[in-house]
C-alpha positions, 0 to 999 in steps of 0.5 A: 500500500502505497501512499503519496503525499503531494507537499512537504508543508506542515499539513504534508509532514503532520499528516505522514508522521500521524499515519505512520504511528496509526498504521506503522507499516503503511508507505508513505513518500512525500513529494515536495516541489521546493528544495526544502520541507516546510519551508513555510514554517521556517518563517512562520511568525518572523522565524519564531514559529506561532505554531497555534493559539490558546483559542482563549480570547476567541468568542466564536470560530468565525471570528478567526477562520472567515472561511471555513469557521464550520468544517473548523468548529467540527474538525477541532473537536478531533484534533484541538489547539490543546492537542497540538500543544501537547503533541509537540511537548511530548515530542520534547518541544517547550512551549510558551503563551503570550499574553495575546494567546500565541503560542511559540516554542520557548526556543523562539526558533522555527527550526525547532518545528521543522527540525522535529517533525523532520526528525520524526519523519526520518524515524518512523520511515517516511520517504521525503523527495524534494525537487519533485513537482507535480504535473498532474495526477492521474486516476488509474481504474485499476481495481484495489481490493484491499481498499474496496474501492475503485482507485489507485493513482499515477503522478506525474512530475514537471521533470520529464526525467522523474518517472510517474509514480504509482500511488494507492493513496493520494493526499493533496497538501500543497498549501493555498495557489497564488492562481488557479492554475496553481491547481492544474494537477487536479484538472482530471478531477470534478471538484468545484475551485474556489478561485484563489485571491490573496489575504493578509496583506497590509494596505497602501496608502500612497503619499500620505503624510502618516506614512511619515511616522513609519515604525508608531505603534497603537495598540487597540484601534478599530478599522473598518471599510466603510460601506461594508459590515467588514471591521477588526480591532488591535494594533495599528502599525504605521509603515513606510508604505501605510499600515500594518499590524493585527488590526490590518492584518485581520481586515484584510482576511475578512474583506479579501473578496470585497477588497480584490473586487474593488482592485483594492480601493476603498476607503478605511475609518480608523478609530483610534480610541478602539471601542470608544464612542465618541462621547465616551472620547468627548470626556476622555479628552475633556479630562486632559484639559480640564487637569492641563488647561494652560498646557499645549495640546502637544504635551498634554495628550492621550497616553496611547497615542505617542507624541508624533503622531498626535500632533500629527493628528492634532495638525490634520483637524487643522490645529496648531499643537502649540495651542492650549487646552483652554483655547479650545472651541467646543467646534473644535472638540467636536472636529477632535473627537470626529477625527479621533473615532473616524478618521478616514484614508483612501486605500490604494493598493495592498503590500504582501505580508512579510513572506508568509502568503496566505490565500483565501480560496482553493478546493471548495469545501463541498466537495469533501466529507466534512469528516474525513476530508476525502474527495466525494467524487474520488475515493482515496483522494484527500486533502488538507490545509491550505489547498482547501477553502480554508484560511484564518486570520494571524496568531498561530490559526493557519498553522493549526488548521494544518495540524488539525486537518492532517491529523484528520486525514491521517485517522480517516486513512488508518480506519480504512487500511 
């Protein structure tokens, strides 16, 4: 029983380490294109690998996947965030929680993840060829009896010099395709694509002066595009190009489809007293001057906005920072407060997230059992990760998609064998 897994990602290793402790002696070779294994995971939360999350702050599945929160709801029931975390302990790796709820290795190394799963694939036999792309993936009508059903697989390769491969079994976890052509190899096959579009992704905000306080943090802001219900909260960061940050960063995952449809031109309110409505922002403000009426409203501000950006915001309402607190109009307030709570940018463009790609879109989730993850209109033909219709917001989700869904994988595999 041979069984071929299409990508060397952590879907891809989790799912062959996990197989081969259920059935020890199946055959399992991966097939990866690059030139490495888990290349992903390598950089994976700026080289520390947030690996998956405490799920503690999360009200709801959808809030962190936007796209497939249902198959998620039901597969995290098999294989949990708290799984994860006591697999990889067992498995010799510490890890630790920020207080955001990611979770790291205490190592804040990546190459502890990819060197133990590296490791364990290597002892429990899996056979890893790298410089292995594949072309296409060909169903064979062979019957195989041992597993009852009509399959079997011939996989062809890019190099015409690497000889197709039989496989009895297929799992496809090549992660998430920058285009749908990215997914030509499984042209033989009925499966209803997704059309696949970038998603966490900072914006770009072409000639505005805010660009020039690159570096400024503000923790707990909300943004939203106006004319949608599409909105986030958290940090704010301010980069030579616009913004960045979890509170971008998480917008752009739920507005992916609304942004790429809009060529990425919207407008975007930031407020940036987070939850704060603005009376609530009135009587924050009407605090500071009453405690510093003689001080200028450059020196006496709001704790969480730091000086530079403050008076830059105190500049765009039209105000003179050297102006007193007790100089102020109660127009004057108003327009404060309005910019504070509602303050507007034109998005022109988006700005890849570091190295680490992630798509919205892929295999369509209709064409899979919800519980095995196996291919409805071909047995033995699986898939896990990013390939499917499945994508989070940053924080350690993606990554523990990929475990839960190989883990998935792998049991659905074993029962059948």
């Amino acid at each position: 029983m041979h069984i071929a897994i299409i990508g060397a990602g952590a879907a891809g290793c989790f799912t062959a380490i996990n197989l081969k402790r259920l059935n020890p002696h199946v055959d399992i070779t991966i097939f990866e294109g690059g030139v490495k294994p888990l290349a992903k995971v390598s950089i994976t939360g700026g080289g520390r690998c947030n690996l998956t999350n405490s799920f503690e702050d999360v009200k709801n599945i959808a809030s962190v996947y936007p796209r497939g929160e249902r198959l998620m709801k039901r597969l995290l029931h098999e294989f949990s965030h708290e799984d994860t975390y006591q697999w990889f302990e067992h498995e010799g790796v510490r890890l630790v929680t920020q207080d955001d709820g990611c979770v790291f290795p205490q190592s804040q190394d990546a190459m502890e993840i990819v060197k133990t799963l590296t490791q364990l694939m290597t002892k429990h036999g899996v056979i890893l060829k790298t410089r292995h792309k594949v072309r296409h993936i060909e169903r064979h009508d062979v019957k195989d009896f041992s597993m009852e059903q009509e399959g079997g697989f011939h996989v062809h390769f890019t190099d015409a010099q690497i000889p197709a491969v039989h496989a009895d079994v297929v799992v496809v976890t090549t992660g998430g395709q920058p285009k749908t052509e990215g997914m030509n190899m499984l042209k033989d096959f009925v499966l209803d694509i997704v059309s696949p579009i970038p998603s966490l992704f900072s914006i770009c905000l072409p000639d505005h002066p805010i660009r020039e306080h690159t570096g400024t943090v503000v923790n707990d802001v909300d943004v939203c595009i106006i004319g949608t219900k599409h909105k986030a909260s958290g940090a704010l960061l301010i980069t030579h190009w616009g913004m960045s940050g979890p509170a971008i960063l998480k917008l752009s995952s739920y507005a992916a489809r609304t942004l790429h449809e809009n060529d990425y031109q919207a407008q975007l309110s930031v407020n940036w007293f987070g939850g704060s409505n603005e009376a609530e922002v009135m009587e924050h403000l009407g605090g500071i001057a009453q405690n510093n009426p003689q001080k200028q409203m450059s020196t006496a501000r709001p704790y969480h906005i730091n000086s530079s950006l403050w008076n830059h915001l105190l500049i765009q309402c039209g105000f003179n920072p050297a102006q007193r607190w007790c100089e102020l109009s109660r127009k004057g307030y108003n327009r404060l407060v309005s910019t504070l709570t509602n303050n507007l940018y034109t998005i022109d463009g988006k700005n890849r997230f570091k190295e680490e790609f992630v798509t919205c879109g892929g295999v369509s989730l209709s064409n899979v059992n919800s519980g095995t993850l196996e291919c409805r209109t071909c047995h033995n033909l699986y898939f896990a990760g990013e390939i499917l219709d499945v994508d989070a917001v940053t924080g350690g989700f993606n990554l523990q998609a990929a475990w839960t869904m190989g883990y998935v994988v792998a049991k659905a595999i074993a029962s059948k064998l």
